[in-house]
N, C-alpha and C positions, 0 to 999 in steps of 0.2 A: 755678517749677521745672517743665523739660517732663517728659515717662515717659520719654525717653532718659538723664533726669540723675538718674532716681528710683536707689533703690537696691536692688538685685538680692540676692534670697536665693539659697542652694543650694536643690536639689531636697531635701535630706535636711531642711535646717531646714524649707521651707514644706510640708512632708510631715507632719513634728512639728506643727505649726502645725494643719494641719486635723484630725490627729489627738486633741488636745488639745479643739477643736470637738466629737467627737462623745462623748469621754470626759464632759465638760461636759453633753452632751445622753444621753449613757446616762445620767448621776447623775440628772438630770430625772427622766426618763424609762426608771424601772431595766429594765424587759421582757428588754434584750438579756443585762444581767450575770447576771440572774435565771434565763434559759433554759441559760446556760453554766454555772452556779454550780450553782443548786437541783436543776435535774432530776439531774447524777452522783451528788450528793451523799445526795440522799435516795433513790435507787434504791439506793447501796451502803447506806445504813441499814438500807433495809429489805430490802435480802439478807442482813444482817447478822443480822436480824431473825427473818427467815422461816426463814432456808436453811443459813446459815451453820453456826451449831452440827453439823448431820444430815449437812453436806458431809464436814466434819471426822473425825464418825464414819464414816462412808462407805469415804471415801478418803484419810483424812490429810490431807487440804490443803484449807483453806477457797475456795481459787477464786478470790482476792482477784487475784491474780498474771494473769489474763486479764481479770477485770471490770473492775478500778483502769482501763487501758489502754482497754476496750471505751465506760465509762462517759466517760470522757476524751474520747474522739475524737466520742463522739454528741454529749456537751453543748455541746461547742467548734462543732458542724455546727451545730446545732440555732439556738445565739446568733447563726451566719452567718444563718445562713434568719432571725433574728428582726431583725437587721440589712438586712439586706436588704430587708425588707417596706415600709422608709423610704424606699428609692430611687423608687420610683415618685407618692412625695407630693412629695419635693423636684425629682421632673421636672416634674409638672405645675404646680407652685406658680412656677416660673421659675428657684427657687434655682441650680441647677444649671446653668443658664445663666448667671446674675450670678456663678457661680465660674468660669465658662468666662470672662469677657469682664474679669475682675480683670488689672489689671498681677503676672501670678506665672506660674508655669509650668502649660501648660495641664492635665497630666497630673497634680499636686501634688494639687488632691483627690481623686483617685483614690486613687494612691499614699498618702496620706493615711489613707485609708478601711482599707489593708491593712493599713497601720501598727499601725493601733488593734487589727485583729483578732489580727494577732500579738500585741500585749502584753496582749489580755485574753484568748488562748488560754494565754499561759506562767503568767501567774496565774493562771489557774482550774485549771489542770494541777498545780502546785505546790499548792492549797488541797486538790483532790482527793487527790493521795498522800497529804497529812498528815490527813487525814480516812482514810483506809484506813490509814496508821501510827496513830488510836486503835484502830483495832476490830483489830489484830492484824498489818496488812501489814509484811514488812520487806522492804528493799531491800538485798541481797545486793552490788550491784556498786560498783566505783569511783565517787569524787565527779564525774568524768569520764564514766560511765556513768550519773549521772545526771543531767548537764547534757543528756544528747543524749538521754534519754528525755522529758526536757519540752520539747528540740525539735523533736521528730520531730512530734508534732501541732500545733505551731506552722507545721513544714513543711506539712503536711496541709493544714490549715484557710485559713490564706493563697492555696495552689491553689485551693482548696472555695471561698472567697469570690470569687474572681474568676468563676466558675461561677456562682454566686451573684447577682452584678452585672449579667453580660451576662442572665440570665434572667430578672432585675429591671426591666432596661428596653422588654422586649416586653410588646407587650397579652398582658390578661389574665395580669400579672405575679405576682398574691397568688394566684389557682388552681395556678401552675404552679411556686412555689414551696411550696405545700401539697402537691403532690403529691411535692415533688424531696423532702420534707423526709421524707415516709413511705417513698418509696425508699432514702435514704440510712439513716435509722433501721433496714432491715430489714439492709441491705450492715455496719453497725457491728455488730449484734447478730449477726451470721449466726457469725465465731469461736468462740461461747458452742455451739453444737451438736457435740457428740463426732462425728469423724468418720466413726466404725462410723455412726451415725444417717441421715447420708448418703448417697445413693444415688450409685454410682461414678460413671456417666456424669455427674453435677453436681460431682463434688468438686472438681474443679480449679478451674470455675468459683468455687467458695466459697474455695479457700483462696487462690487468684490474683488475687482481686478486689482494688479499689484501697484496699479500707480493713485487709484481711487481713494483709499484709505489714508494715502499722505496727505492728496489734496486738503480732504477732510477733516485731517486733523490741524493742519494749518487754516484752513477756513475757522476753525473753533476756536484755536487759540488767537487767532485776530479780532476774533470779538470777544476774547475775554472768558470764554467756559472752559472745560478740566476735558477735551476730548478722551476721554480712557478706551474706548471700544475702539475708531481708527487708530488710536496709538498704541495699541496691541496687535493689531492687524498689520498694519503699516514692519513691525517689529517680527510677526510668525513671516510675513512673506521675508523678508531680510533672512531670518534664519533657516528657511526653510531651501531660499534661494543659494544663499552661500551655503548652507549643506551639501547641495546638489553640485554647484561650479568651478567651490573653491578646488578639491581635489581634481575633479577633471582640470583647472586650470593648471596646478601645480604640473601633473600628468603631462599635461601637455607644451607645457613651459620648458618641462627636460628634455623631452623627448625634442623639442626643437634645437635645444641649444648644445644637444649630447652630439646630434646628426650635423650641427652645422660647419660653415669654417672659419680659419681665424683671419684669411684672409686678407685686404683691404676692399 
């Protein structure tokens, strides 16, 4: 039988296909579910912990309603960066080219790769609100309201990975995703600062930023209102950012896998 007579998958199934690959290789090797999982989860504990109670007293509102979202969106980054840190072993080991030179579509492990991040972004997102529904969170909006709050950082993180990838495949790829990874950590956590705290000339900067908008729109749909302005914001950055990555990642994704070897 020649590869003209082999038999053709869709892109969606051989996408599933590699997807399934790295789920297999996170269970291995738990690092990436572990950075997505543990780090929201035991931060909102121990805000729970620390803070929680004296918020309450404070101000009525334990804070859950901004953290839940804040902690979300970092651990979901955080497990791209820890995913990511792989792409540069399976350049240089050949792998990545022996997925390039396979009878399937050339972009399917890619695509593949995103696959997985979205569905361990909506799990880890779902595990996180029912960890802040024990310590007290409650979710105010439609069943509807919250399908689109766990996929607003699935929308996220999907961009953020492909960011991710092309940064993955340049030298000195593990420096420059330790650094991406402290930047983004500081862009997640920056909503948590009361805007009075902020000085005018930066506040736009902070509450315009590309992870600000998601917060926000999650903060709104948890109490129940139609966020339309973050959830278009939240949407131009997404589109605006994959305009910018996806092609350089494409770019870049060949160019490594054309240069590399087949190896072992």
């Amino acid at each position: 039988m020649n590869s003209t007579a082999q038999q053709k998958h869709s892109l969606l199934t051989e996408s599933w296909i590699f997807a399934g690959r790295l789920f297999i290789q996170w269970r291995r090797y738990p690092m990436v579910p572990l950075q997505a999982l543990l780090f929201p989860t035991m931060l909102l504990v121990i805000y729970g912990i620390l803070v929680g109670k004296s918020m309450v007293r404070l101000t009525g509102n334990s804070g859950l309603d901004v953290l839940i979202p804040v902690c979300t969106l970092a651990g979901a980054m955080s497990g791209s960066i820890g995913a990511g840190l792989a792409v540069p072993h399976d350049r240089d080991s050949g792998l990545l080219t022996r997925l390039w030179i396979m009878p399937v579509h050339r972009l399917s492990p890619l695509t593949g790769a995103l696959l997985a991040e979205a569905l361990r972004t909506f799990v880890a997102s779902a595990l996180v609100v029912a960890m802040g529904y024990a310590m007290g969170f409650r979710f105010s909006g439609s069943y509807a309201a919250l399908v689109g709050y766990l996929l607003i950082p699935v929308v996220v993180v999907v961009v953020f990975a492909t960011i991710v990838i092309s940064l993955a495949l340049k030298p000195q790829a593990r420096v420059i995703l330790t650094w991406t990874n402290t930047v983004c950590m500081g862009l997640a956590f920056a909503p948590l600062i009361p805007p009075a705290k902020i000085p005018a000339l930066f506040r736009p900067l902070v509450e315009y930023q590309p992870i600000a908008p998601a917060v926000a729109a999650m903060r709104a749909l948890s109490s129940g209102a139609t966020p339309w302005q973050p959830i278009l914001l939240t949407l131009i950055w997404s589109v605006v950012l994959g305009a910018v990555f996806v092609p350089i990642t494409v770019r870049r994704y060949r160019a490594a896998v054309e240069s590399g070897n087949i190896g072992g």
